[in-house]
N, CA and C atoms as a LAMMPS dump frame, in Angstrom:
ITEM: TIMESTEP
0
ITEM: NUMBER OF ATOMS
600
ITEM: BOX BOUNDS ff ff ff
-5.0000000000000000e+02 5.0000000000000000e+02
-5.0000000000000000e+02 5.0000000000000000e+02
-5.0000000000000000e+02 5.0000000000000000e+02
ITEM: ATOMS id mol type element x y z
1 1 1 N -4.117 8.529 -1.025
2 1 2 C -3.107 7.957 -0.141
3 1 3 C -2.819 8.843 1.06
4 2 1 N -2.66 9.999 1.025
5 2 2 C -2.853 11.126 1.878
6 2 3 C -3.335 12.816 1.587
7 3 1 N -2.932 13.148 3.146
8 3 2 C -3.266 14.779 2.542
9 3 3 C -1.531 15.693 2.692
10 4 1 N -0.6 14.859 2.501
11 4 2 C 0.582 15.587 2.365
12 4 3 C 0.994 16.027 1.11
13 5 1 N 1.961 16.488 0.802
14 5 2 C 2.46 16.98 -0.441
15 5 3 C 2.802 15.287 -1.215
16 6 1 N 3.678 14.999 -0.717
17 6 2 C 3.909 13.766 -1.441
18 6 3 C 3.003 12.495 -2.073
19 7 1 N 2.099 12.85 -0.911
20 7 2 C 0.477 11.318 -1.057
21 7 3 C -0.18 12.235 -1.965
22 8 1 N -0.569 13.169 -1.559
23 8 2 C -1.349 14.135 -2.692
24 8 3 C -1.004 13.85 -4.672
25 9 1 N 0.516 13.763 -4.331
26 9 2 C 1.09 14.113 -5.962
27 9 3 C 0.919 12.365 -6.21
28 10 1 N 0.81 11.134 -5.132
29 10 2 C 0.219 9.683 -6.149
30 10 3 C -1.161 10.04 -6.981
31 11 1 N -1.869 10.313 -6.167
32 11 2 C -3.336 10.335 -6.908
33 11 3 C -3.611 11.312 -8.191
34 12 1 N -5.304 11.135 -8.314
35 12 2 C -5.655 11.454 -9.585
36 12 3 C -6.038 13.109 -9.251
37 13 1 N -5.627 13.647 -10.3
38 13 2 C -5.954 15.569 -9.985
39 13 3 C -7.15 15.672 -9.644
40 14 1 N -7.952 14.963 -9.264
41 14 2 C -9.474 15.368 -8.703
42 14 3 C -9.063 15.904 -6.924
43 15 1 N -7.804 14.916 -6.94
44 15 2 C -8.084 15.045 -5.327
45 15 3 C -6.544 15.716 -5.105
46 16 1 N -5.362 16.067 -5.962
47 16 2 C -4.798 17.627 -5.835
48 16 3 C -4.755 18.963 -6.444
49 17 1 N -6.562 19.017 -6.662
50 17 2 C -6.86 20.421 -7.63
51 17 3 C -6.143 21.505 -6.551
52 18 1 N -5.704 22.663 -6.753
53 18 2 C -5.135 23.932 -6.278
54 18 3 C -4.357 23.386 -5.201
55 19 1 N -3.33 22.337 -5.494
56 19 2 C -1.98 22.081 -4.173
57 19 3 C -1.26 21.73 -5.305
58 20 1 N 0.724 22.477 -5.187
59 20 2 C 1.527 21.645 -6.141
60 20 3 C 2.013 20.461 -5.93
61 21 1 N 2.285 19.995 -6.425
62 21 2 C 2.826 18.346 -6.792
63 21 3 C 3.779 18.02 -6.668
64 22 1 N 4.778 17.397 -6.31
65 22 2 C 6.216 16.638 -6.602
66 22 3 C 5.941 15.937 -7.8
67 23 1 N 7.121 16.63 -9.101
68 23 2 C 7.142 16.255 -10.27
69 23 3 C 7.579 14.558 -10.613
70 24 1 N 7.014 14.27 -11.539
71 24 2 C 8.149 12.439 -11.605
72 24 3 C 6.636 11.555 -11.038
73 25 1 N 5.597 11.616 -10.632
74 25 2 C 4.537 10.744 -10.279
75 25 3 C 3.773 10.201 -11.58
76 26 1 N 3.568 9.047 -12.024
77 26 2 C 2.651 8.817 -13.135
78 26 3 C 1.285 8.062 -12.096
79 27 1 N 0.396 7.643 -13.069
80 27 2 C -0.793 6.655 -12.351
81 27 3 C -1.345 6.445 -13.541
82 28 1 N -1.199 5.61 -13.45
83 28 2 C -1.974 3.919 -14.818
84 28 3 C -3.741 3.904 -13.985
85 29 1 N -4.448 3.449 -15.137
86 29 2 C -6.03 3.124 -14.207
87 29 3 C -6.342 2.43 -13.626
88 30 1 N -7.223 2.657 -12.74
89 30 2 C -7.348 1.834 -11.649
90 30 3 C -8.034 0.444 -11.607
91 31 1 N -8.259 -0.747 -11.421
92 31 2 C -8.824 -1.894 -11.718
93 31 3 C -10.265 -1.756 -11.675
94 32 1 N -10.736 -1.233 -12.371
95 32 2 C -12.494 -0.786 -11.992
96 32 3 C -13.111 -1.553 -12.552
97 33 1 N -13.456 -2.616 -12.807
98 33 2 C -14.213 -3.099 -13.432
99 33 3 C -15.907 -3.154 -14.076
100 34 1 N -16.264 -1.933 -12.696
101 34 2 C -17.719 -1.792 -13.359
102 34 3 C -17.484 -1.093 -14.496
103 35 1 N -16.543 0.423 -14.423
104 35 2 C -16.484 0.994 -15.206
105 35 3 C -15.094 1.168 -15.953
106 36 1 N -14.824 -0.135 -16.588
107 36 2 C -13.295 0.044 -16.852
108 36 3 C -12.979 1.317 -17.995
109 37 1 N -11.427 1.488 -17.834
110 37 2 C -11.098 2.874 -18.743
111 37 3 C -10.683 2.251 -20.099
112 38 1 N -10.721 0.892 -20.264
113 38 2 C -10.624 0.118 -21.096
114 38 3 C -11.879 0.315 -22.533
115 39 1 N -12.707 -0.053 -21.739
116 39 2 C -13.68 -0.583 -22.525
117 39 3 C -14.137 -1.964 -22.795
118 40 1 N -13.74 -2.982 -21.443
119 40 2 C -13.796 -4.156 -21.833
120 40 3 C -14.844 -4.508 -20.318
121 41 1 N -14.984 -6.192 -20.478
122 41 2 C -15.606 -6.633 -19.55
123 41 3 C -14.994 -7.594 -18.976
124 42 1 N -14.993 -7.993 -17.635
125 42 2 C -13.887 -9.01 -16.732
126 42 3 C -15.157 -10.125 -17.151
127 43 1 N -14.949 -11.168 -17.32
128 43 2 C -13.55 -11.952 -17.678
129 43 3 C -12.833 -11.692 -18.82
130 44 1 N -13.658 -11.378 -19.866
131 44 2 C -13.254 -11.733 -20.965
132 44 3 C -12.526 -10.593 -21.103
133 45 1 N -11.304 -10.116 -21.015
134 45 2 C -10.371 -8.774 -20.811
135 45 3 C -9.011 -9.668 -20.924
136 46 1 N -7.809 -8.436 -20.984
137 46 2 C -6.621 -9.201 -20.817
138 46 3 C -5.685 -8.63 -19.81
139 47 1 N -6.962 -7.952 -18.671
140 47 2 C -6.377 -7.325 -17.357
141 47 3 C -5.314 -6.617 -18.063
142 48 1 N -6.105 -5.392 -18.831
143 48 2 C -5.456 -4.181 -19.593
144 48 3 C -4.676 -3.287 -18.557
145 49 1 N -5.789 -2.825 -17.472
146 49 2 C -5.414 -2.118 -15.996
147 49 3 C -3.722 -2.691 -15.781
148 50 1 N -3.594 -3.837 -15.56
149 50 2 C -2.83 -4.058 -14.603
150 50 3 C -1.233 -4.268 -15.891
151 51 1 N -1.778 -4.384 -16.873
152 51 2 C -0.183 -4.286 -18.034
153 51 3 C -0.255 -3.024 -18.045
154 52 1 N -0.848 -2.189 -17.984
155 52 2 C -0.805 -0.569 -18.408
156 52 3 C 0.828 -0.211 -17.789
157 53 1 N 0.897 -0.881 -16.471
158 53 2 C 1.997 0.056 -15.355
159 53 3 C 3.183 -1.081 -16.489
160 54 1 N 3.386 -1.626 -17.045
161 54 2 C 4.512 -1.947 -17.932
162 54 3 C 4.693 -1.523 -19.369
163 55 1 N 3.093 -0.159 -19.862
164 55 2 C 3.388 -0.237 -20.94
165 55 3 C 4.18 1.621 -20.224
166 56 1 N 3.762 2.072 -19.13
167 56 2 C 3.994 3.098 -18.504
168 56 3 C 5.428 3.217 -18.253
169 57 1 N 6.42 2.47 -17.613
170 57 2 C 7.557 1.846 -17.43
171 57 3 C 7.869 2.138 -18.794
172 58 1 N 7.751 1.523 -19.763
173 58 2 C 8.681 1.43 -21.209
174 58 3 C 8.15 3.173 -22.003
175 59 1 N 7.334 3.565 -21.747
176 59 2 C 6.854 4.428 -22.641
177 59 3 C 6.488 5.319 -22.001
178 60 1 N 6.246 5.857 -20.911
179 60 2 C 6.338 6.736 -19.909
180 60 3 C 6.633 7.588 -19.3
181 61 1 N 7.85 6.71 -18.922
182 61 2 C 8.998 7.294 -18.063
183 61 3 C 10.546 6.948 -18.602
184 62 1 N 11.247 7.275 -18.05
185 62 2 C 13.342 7.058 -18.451
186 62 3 C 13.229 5.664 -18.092
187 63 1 N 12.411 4.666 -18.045
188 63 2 C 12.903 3.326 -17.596
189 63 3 C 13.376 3.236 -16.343
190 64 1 N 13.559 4.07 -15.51
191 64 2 C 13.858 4.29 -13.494
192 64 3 C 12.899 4.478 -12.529
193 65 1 N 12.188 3.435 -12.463
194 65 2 C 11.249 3.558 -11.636
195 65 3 C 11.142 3.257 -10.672
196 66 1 N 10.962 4.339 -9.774
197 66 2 C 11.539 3.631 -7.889
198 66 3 C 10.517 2.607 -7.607
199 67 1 N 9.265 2.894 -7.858
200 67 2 C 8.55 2.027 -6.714
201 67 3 C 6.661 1.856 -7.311
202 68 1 N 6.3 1.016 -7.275
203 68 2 C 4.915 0.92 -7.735
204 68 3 C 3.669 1.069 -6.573
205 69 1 N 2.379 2.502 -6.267
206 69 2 C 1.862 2.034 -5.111
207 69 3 C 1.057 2.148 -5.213
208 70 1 N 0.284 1.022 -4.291
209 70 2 C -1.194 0.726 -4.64
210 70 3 C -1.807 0.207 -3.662
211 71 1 N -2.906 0.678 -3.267
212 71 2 C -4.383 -0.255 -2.675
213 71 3 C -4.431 -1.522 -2.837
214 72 1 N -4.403 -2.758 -1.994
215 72 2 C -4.916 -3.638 -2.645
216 72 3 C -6.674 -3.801 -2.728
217 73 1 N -7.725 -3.024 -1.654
218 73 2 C -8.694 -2.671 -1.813
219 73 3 C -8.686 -1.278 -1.433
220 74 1 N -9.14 -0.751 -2.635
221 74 2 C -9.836 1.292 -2.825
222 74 3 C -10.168 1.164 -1.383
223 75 1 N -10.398 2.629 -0.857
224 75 2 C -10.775 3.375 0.219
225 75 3 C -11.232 4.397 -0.092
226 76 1 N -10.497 5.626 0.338
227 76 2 C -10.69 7.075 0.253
228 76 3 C -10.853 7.121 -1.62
229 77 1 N -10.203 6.056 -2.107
230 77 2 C -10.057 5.626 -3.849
231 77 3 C -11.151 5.468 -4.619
232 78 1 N -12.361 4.899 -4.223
233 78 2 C -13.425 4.902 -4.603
234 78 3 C -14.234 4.129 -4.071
235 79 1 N -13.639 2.689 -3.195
236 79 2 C -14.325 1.857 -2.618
237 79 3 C -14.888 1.221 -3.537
238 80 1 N -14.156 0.511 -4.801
239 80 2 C -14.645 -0.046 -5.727
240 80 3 C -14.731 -1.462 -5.85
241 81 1 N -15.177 -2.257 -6.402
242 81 2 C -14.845 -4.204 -6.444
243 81 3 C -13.643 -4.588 -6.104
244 82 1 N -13.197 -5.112 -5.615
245 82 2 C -11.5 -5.374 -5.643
246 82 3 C -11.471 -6.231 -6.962
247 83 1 N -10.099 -5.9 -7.217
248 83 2 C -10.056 -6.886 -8.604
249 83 3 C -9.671 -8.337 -8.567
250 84 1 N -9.607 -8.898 -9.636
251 84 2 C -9.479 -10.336 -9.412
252 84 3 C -7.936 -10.826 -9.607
253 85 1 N -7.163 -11.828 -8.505
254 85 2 C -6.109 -12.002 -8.176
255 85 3 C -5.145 -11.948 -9.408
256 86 1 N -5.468 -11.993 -10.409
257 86 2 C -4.74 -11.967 -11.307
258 86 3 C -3.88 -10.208 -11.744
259 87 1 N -4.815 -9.92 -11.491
260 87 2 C -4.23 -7.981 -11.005
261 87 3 C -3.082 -7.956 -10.742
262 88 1 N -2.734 -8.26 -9.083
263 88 2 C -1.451 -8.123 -8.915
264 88 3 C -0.51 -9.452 -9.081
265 89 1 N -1.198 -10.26 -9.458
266 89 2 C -0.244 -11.232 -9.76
267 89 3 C 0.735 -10.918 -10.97
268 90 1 N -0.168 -10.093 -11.746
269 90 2 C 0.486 -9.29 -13.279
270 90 3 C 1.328 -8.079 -12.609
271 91 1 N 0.84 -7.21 -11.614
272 91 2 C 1.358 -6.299 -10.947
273 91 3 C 3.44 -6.903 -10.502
274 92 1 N 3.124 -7.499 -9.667
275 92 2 C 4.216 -7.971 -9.173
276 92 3 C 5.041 -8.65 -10.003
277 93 1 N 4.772 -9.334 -11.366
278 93 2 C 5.819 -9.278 -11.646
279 93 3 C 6.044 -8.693 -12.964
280 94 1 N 5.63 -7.545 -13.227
281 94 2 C 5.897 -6.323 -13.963
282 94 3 C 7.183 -5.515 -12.769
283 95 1 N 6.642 -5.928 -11.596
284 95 2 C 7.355 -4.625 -10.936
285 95 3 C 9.061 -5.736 -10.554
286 96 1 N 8.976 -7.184 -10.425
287 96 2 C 10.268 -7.999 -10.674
288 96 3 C 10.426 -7.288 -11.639
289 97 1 N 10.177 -7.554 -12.874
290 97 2 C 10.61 -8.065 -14.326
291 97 3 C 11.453 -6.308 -14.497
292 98 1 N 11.113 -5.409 -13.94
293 98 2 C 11.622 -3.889 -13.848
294 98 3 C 12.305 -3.973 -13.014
295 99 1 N 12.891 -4.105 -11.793
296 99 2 C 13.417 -3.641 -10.536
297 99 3 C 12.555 -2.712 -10.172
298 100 1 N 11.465 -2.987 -10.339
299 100 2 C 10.875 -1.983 -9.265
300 100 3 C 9.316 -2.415 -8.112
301 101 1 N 10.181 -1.047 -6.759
302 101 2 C 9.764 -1.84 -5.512
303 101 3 C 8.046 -1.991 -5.841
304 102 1 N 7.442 -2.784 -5.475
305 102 2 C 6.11 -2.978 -4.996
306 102 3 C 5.392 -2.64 -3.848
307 103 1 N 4.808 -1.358 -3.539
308 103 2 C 4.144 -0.544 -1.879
309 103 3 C 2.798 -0.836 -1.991
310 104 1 N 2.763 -1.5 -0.738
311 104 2 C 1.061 -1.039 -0.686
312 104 3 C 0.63 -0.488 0.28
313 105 1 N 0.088 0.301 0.469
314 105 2 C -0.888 1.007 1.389
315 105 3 C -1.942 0.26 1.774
316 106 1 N -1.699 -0.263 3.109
317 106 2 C -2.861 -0.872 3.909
318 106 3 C -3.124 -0.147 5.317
319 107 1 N -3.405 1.507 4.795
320 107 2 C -3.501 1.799 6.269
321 107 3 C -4.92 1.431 6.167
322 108 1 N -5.583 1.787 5.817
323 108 2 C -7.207 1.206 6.159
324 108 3 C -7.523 0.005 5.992
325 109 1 N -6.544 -0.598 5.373
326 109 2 C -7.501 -2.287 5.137
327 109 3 C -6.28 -3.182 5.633
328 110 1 N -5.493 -3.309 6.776
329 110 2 C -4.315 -4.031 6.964
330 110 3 C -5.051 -4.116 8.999
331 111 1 N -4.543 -4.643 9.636
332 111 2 C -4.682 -5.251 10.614
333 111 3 C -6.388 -6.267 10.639
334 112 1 N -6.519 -6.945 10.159
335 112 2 C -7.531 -7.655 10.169
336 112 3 C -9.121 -7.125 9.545
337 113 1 N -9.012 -5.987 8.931
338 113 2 C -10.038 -5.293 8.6
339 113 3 C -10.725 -5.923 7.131
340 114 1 N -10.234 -6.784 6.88
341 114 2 C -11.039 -7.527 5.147
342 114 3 C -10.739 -9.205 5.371
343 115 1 N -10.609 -9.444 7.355
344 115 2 C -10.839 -10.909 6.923
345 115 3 C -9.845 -11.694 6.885
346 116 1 N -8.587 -10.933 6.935
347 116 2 C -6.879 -11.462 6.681
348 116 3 C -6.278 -10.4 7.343
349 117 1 N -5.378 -10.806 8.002
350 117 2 C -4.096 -9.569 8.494
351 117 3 C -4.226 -8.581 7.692
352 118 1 N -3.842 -8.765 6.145
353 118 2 C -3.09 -8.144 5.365
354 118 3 C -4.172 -8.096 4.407
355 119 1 N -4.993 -6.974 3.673
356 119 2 C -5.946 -6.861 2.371
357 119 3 C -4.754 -8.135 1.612
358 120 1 N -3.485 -7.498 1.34
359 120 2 C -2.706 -8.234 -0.151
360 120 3 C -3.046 -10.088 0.197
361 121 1 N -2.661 -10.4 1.742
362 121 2 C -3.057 -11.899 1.452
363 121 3 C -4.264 -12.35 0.562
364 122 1 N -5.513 -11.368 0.623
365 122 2 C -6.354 -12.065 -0.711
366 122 3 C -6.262 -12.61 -2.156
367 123 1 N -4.682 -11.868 -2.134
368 123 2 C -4.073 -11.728 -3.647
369 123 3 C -2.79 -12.727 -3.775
370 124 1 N -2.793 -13.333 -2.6
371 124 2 C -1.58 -14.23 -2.909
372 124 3 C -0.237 -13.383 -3.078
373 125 1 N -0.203 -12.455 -3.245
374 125 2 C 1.087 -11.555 -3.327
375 125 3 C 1.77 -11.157 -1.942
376 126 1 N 3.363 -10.599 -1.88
377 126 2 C 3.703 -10.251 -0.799
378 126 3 C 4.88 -9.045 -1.849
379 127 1 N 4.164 -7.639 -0.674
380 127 2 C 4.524 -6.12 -1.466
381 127 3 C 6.136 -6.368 -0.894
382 128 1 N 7.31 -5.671 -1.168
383 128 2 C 8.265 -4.995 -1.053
384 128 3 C 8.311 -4.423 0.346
385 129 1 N 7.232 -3.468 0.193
386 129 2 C 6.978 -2.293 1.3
387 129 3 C 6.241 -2.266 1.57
388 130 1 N 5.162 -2.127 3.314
389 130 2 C 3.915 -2.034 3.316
390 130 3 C 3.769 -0.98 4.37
391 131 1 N 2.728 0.041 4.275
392 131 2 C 2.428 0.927 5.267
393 131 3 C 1.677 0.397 6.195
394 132 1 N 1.197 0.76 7.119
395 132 2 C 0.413 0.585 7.952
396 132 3 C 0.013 1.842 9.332
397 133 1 N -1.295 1.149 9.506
398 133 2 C -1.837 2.386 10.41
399 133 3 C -3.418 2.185 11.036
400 134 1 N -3.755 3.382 11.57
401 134 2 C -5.039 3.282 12.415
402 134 3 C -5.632 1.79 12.775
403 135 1 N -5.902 1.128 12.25
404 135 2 C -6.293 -0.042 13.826
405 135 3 C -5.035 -0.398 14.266
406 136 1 N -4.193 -0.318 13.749
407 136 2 C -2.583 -0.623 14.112
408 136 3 C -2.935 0.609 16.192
409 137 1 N -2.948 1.163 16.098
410 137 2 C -3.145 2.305 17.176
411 137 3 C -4.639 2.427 17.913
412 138 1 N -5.649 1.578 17.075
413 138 2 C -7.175 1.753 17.652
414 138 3 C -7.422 3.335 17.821
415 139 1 N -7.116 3.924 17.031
416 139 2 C -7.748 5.145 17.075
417 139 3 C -6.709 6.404 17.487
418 140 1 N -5.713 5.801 18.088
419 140 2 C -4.517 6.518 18.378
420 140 3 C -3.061 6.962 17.322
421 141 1 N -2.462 8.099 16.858
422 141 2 C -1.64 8.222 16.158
423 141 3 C -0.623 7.365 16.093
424 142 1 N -0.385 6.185 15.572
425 142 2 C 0.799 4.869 15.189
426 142 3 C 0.191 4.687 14.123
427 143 1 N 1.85 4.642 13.251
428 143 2 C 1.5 3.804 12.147
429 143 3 C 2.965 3.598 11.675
430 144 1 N 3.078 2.439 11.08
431 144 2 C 4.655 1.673 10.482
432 144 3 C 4.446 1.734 9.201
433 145 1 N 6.238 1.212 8.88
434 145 2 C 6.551 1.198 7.586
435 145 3 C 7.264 -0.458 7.493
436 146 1 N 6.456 -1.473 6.853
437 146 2 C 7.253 -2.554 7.154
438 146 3 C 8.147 -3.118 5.504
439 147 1 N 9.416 -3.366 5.639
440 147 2 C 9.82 -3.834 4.621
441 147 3 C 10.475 -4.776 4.381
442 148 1 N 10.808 -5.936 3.589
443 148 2 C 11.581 -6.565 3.518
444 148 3 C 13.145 -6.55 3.333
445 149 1 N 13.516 -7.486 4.596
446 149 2 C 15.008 -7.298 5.42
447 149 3 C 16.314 -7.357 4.121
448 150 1 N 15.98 -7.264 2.669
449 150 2 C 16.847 -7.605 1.504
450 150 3 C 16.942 -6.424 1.193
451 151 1 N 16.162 -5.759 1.114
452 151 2 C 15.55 -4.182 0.086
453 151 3 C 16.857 -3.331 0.463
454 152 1 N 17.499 -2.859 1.891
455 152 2 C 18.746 -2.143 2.6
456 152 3 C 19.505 -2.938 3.004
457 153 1 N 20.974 -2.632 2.722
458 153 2 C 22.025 -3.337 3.869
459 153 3 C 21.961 -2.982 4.614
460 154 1 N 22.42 -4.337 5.824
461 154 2 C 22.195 -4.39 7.159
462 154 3 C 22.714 -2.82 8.103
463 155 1 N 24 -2.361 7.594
464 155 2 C 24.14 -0.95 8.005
465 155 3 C 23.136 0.381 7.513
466 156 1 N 22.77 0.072 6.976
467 156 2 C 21.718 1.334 6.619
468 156 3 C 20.526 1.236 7.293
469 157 1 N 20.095 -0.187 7.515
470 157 2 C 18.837 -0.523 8.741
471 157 3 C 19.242 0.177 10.123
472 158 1 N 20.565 -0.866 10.382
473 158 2 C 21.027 -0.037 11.442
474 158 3 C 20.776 1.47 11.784
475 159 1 N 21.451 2.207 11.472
476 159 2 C 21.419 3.412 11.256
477 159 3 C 20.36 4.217 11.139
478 160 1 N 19.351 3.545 10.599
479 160 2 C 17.691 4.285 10.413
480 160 3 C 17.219 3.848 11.825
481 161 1 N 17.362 2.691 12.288
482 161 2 C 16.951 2.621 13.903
483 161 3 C 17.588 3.156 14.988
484 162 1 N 18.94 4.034 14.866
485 162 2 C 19.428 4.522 15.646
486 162 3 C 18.498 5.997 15.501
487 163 1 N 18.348 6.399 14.118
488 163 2 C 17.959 7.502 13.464
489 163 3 C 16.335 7.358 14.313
490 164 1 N 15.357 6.521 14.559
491 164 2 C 13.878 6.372 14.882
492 164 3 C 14.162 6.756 16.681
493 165 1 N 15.739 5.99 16.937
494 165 2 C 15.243 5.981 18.631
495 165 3 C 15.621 7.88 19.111
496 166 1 N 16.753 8.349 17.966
497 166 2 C 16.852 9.934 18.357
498 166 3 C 15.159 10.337 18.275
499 167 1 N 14.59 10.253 17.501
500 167 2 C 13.4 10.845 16.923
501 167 3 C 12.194 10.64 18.178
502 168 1 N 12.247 9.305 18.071
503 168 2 C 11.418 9.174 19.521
504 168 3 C 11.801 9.527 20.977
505 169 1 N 13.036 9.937 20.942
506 169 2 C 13.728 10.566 22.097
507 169 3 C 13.073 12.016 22.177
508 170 1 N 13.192 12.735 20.925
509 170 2 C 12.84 14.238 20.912
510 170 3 C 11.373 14.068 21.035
511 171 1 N 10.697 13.649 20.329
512 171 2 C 9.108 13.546 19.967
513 171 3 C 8.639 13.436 21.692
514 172 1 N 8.976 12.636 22.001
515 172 2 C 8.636 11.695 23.237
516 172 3 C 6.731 11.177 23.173
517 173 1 N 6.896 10.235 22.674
518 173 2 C 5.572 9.578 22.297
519 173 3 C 4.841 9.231 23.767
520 174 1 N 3.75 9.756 23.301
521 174 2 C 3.298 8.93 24.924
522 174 3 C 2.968 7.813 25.239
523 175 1 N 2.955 7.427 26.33
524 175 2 C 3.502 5.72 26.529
525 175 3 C 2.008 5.519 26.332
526 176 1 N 0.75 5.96 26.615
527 176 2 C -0.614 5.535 26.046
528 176 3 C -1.057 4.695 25.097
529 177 1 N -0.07 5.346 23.878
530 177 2 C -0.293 5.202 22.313
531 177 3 C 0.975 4.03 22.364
532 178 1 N 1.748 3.834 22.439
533 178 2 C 3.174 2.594 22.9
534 178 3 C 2.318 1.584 23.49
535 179 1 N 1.164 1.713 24.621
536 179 2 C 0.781 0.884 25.308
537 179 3 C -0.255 -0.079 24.36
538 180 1 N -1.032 0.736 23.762
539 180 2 C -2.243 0.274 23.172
540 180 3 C -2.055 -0.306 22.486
541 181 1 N -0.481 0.656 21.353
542 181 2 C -0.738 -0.695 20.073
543 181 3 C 0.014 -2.105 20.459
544 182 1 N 0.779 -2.133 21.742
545 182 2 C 1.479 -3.427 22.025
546 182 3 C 0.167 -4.116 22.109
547 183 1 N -0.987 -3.673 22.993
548 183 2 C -1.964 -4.728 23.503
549 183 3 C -2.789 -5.174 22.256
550 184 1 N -3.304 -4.106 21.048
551 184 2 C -3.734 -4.381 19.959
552 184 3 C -3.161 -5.522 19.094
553 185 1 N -1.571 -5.329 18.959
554 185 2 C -1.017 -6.619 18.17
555 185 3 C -1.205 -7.659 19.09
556 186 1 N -1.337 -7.527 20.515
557 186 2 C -1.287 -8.846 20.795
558 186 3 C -2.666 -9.628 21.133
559 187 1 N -4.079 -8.831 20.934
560 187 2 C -4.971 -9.451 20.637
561 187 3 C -5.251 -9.912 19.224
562 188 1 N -4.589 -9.475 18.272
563 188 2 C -5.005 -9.709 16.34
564 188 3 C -3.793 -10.711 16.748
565 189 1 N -2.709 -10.726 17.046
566 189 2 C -2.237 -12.154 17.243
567 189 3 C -2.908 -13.641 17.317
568 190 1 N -3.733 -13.039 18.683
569 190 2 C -4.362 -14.012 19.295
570 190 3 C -5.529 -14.643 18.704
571 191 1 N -6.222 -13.84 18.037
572 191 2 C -7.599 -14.016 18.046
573 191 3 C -7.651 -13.58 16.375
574 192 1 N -6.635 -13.93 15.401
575 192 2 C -6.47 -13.642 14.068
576 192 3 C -7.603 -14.303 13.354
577 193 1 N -7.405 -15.368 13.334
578 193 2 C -8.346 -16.523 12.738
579 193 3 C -9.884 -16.17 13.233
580 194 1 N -10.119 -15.236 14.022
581 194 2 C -12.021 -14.752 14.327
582 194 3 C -11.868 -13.424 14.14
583 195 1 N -10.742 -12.666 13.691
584 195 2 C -11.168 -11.206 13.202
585 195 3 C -11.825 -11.16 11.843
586 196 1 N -13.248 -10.625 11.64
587 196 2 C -13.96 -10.339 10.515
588 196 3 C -13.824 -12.01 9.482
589 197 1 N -13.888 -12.619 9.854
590 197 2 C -15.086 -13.966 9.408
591 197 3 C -14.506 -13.542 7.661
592 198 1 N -13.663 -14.302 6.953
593 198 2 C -13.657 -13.912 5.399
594 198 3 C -15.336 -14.002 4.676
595 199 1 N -16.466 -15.066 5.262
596 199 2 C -17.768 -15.445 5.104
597 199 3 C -18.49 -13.961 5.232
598 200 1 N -18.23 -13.15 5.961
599 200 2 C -18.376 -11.744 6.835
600 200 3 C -18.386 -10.528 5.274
């Protein structure tokens, strides 16, 4: 998910050998189907992967689980099959049936890059929280955090956008990177329905 302290401590210790961790992270297996951690074969399975994060929840952890996050297609992850819609359809509402939020990370596969705006539209699902990034900017440093307008009261939104315009006041972004990604959303606007061909 990243190379910070925090993205570091989601993943699997292959990829934070000799960096410490922020304690409190679990990770259930990943939907692999060539090589599941199961031992089973798709179809005939009972999408073990994707109940795991509810047997994790009850048996796991204290039952407080902020937030569930996930790929909807691997990347830096392994670049593996994507799984079949039923994944997060089990996903999401494990993470209802808990109160807990649903994130996905679409910086690599979110602005039109798998065929759909959004990797998750393949899945019929809609996350909580979604990241986003690089074609968001075409190559330039932008990237958002988009969430649904229920998740905070309206004063605490507030307040985080007063909190973004100090930030971009100090930072002072250059209008380059402001410029590009306006023109970027407004060609994937335009021209949504011929980015990457789902046939593609």
């Amino acid at each position: 998910h990243g190379g910070t302290l925090a993205t570091l401590s989601l993943g699997q210790p292959c990829h934070r050998e000799g960096f410490p961790t922020i304690p409190g992270f679990r990770q259930i297996p990943s939907p692999y189907c060539y090589r599941c951690a199961y031992g089973k074969e798709y179809p005939n399975c009972n999408f073990e992967c994707a109940r795991a994060l509810e047997d994790m929840i009850r048996y796991g952890t204290y039952n407080d689980v902020a937030a569930f996050i996930a790929e909807p297609m691997l990347g830096n992850g392994g670049h593996i099959i994507p799984p079949d819609k039923e994944y997060f359809k089990i996903i999401r509402e494990t993470c209802d049936k808990y109160d807990v939020l649903l994130i996905t990370d679409e910086i690599q596969t979110g602005f039109g890059r798998t065929g759909k705006m959004w990797a998750c539209e393949h899945y019929d699902f809609q996350p909580d929280i979604m990241v986003v990034g690089k074609a968001m900017g075409g190559g330039l440093p932008i990237s958002a955090t988009i969430f649904k307008e229920d998740i905070l009261p309206p004063d605490i939104v507030e307040n985080a956008r007063k909190k973004v315009k100090e930030i971009l006041r100090v930072h002072q972004p250059k209008e380059l990177d402001i410029s590009v990604q306006k023109e970027i959303k407004r060609i994937i606007k335009t021209f949504e329905s011929q980015i990457q061909k789902k046939k593609l």
